[in-house]
N, C-alpha and C positions, 0 to 999 in steps of 0.2 A: 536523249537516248531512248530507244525500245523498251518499252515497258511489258511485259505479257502475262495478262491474269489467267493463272489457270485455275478451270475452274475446281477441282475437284478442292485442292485448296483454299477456294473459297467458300464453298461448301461445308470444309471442315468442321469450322466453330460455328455457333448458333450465328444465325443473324441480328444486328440490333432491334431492340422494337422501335414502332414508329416516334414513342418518346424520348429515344436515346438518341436516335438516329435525327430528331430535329434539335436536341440539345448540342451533338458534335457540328449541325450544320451552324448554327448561333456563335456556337466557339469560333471555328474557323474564320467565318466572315466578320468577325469584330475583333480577335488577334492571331488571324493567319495561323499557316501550316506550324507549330514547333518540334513538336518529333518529324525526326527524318522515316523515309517508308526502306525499310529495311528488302534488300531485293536478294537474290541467290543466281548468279548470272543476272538476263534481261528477265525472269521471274519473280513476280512478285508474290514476298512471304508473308508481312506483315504490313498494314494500314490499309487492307483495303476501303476502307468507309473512309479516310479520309484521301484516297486517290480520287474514287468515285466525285469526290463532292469538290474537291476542289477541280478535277479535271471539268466538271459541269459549270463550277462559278469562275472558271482562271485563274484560280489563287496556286500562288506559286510555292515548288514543296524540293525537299532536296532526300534525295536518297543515301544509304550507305551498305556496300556487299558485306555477308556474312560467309566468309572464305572457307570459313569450320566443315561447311554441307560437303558429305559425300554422298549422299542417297537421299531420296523423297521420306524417307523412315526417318533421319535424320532434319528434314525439314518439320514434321509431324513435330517429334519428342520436345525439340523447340518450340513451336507454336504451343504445345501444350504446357511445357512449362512459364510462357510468356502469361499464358491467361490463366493461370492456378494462381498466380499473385497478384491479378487486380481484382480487387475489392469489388466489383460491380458483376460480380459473375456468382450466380445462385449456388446452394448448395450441389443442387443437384448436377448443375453442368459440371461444378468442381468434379462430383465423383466419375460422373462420365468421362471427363479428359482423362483422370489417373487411371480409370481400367480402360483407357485406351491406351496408354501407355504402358499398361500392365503388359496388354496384348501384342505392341509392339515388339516390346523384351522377350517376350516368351514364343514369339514365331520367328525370331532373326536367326539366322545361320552362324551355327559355334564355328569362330575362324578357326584355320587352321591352326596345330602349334607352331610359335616362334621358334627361328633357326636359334638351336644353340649359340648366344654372342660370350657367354661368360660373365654378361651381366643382367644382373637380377633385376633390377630395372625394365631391361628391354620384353622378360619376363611377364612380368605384371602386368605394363602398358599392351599385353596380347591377349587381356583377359578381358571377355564380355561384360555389360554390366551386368548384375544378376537381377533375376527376376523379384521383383519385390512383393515380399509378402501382402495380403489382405489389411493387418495390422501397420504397414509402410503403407499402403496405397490412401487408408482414412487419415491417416496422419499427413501426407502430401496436400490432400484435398481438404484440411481441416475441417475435419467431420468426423462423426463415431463409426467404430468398426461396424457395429450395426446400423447405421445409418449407410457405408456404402453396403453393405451387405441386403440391402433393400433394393436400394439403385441397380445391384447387379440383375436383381432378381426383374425389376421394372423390363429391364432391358430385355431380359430370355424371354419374361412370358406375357407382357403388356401388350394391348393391341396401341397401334400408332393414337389411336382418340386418347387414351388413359394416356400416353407420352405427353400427348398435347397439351393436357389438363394440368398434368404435374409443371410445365413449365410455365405455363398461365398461372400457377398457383393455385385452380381452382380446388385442387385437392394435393395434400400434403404428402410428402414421400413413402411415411408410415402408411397411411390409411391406400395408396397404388397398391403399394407392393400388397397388400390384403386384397385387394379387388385381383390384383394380376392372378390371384388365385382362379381369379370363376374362368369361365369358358368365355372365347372373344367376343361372342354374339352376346353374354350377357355382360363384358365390359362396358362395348360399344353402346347400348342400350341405358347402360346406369350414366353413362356420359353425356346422352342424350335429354336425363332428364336433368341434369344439372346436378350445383354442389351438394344441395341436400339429398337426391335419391343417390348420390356417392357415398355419402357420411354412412346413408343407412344401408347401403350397402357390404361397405366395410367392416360395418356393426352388427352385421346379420354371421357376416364369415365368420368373427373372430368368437361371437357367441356362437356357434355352431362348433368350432374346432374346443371351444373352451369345453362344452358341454361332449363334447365325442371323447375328448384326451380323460377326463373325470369319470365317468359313467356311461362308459359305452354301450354297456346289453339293459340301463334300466330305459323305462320308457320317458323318461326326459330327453334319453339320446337319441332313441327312438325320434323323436318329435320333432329335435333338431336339427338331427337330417332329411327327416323331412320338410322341414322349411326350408332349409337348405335347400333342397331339390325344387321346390315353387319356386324359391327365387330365380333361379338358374331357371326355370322353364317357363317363370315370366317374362324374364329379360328378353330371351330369345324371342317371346311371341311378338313383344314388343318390335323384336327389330326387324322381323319378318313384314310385320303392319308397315312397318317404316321402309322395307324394302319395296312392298306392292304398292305403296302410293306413289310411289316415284317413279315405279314401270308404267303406271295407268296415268298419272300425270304425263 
């Protein structure tokens, strides 16, 4: 049969790294395809990495429909709940799939109401799932509400380099979401010079807000903000120098 990957579903979840992605090729080729590749019609929902590698080596794989799918939204909420319960997926991706989930819920269109049948049943089964709270959403992704409460914030105000870092691990969820604070020039910048000029990055903002929220008019605060404002106007300088060698290169 027709297989067809689309792509944006591919796209969805993170991709493997290159060490996951040679440990599934090792499985495969020494005991074959075992989970079947779950399809939605000729579209395929889930295994792509192992269609990919077996379609490349000819190892042979067997499918099975998921009839349930009525909409692409519908495909989503599943894929998402497939990978909140495997173990090999970071904190972080866990919180990203539930506030996308979050976001699925809370943009879908309230159906209309059920025809009166007289039964309370047919009732209820007309009822949308509700949106789940922040407190539901850490708990889905087994993590602390201030842990996805970081994540969210990653997502609003992180430049894509400080995304990157947090999934490399190079820098911790806590210590982004403190950077996501500064300006993207000097994100991109603290990213450039690696995990230590992150740390002390991190550790510049959270002294500086510690020192403003305590003593704002004396001159410690004073001071503070002003370091504050060097760092942000170093970072930038920095990324400036880093932008003009690239044009003159």
């Amino acid at each position: 049969m027709n297989i067809t990957v689309n792509e944006e579903l591919l796209a969805y979840i993170d991709p493997l790294t290159p060490e996951e992605n040679e440990a599934l090729e090792r499985s495969l080729l020494a005991e074959g395809c075992r989970d079947a590749l779950v399809l939605w019609g000729e579209v395929l929902v889930d295994g792509h990495n192992r269609h990919r590698l077996c379609t490349q080596h000819g190892i042979p794989f067997n499918t099975v429909q998921n009839t349930r799918f009525t909409s692409l939204d519908d495909v989503h909420l599943w894929m998402i709940e497939q990978h909140l319960g495997r173990r090999s997926v970071s904190d972080f991706q866990r919180g990203v799939l539930a506030l996308r989930r979050k976001d699925i819920l809370t943009a879908r269109v309230q159906p209309a109401p059920a025809e009166a049948s007289g039964s309370e049943a047919a009732d209820v089964s007309g009822k949308p799932e509700p949106v789940p709270t922040m407190g539901a959403i850490a708990k889905s992704a087994r993590i602390s509400n201030a842990t996805i409460s970081q994540i969210e914030k990653i997502q609003k105000s992180a430049a894509p380099e400080l995304v990157a870092a947090v999934k490399s691990g190079t820098i911790s969820i806590n210590a982004a979401a403190t950077v996501a604070s500064l300006p993207v020039e000097a994100q991109v910048a603290a990213v450039a010079g690696g995990k230590k000029e992150l740390q002390q990055a991190a550790r510049q903002v959270r002294e500086s807000k510690a020192v403003a929220r305590t003593e704002p008019e004396t001159p410690e605060g004073v001071i503070a903000r002003l370091r504050q404002t060097i760092t942000e106007l170093s970072a930038e300088n920095a990324a400036l120098k880093a932008r003009l060698a690239e044009l003159a290169a």
